[in-house]
N, C-alpha and C positions, 0 to 999 in steps of 0.2 A: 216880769221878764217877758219881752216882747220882739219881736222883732224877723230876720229873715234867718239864712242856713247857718251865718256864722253870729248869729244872736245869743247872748247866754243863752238865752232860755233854751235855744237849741241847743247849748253845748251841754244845759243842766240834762232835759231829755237824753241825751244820747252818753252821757254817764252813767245814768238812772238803769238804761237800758242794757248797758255796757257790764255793770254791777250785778244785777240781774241773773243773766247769763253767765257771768264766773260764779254764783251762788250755787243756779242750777245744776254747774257743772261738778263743783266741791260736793252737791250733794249726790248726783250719780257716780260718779267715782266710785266711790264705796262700793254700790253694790254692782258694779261691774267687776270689781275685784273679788269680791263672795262668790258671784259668779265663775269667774274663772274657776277659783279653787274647786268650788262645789262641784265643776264641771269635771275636774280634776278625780276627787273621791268618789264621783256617781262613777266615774271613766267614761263617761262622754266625751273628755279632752284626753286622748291616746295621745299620739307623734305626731312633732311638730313638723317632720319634713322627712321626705325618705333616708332611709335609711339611719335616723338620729336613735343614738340609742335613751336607754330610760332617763339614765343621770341626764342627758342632753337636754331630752325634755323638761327635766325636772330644773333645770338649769333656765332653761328660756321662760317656765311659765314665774320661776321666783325673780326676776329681770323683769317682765313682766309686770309682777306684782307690784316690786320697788318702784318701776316707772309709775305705776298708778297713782302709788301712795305719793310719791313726789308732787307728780301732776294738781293731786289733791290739795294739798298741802298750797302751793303756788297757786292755785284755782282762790282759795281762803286769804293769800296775802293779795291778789289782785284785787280780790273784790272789796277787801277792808281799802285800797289806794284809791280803786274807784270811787269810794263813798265818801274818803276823804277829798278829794279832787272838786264832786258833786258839794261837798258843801259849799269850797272854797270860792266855785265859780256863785252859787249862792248867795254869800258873802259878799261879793265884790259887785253882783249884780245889783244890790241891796244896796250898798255906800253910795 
């Protein structure tokens, strides 16, 4: 695979790269989520804004959390699309 910017070989690299990067990110996720929480039980993370009371808080950082774990989750189905996609263009590079 050879060739200039819209080369497979450049589209194989730049899925490679692309895959990558949603891995990395599935794999942080996590513990930025630990984070929060832990942040939460040490009480390093008090109030989310003035005057919010506890529930409120405790309301934005489980939002929060959910968001995470979604994010995570969608991080893990892009990077499996990427790798599928990388092969494909592989494939076709190939025939």
């Amino acid at each position: 695979m050879t060739g200039g910017h819209d080369s497979p070989a450049e589209l194989y690299r730049t899925l490679g790269l692309l895959s990558l990067l949603a891995n990395d990110l599935s794999e942080l996720l996590p513990s930025l989520r630990d984070r929060l929480e832990n942040g939460v039980l040490d009480g390093r993370v008090r109030h989310v804004g003035a005057g919010d009371t506890l529930q409120e808080t405790c309301d934005a950082i489980a939002t929060a959390g959910h968001s995470i774990a979604l994010a995570h989750f969608t991080a893990l189905l892009i990077g499996q699309e990427l790798e599928n996609a990388q092969s494909a263009v592989r494939d076709l590079a190939i025939a």
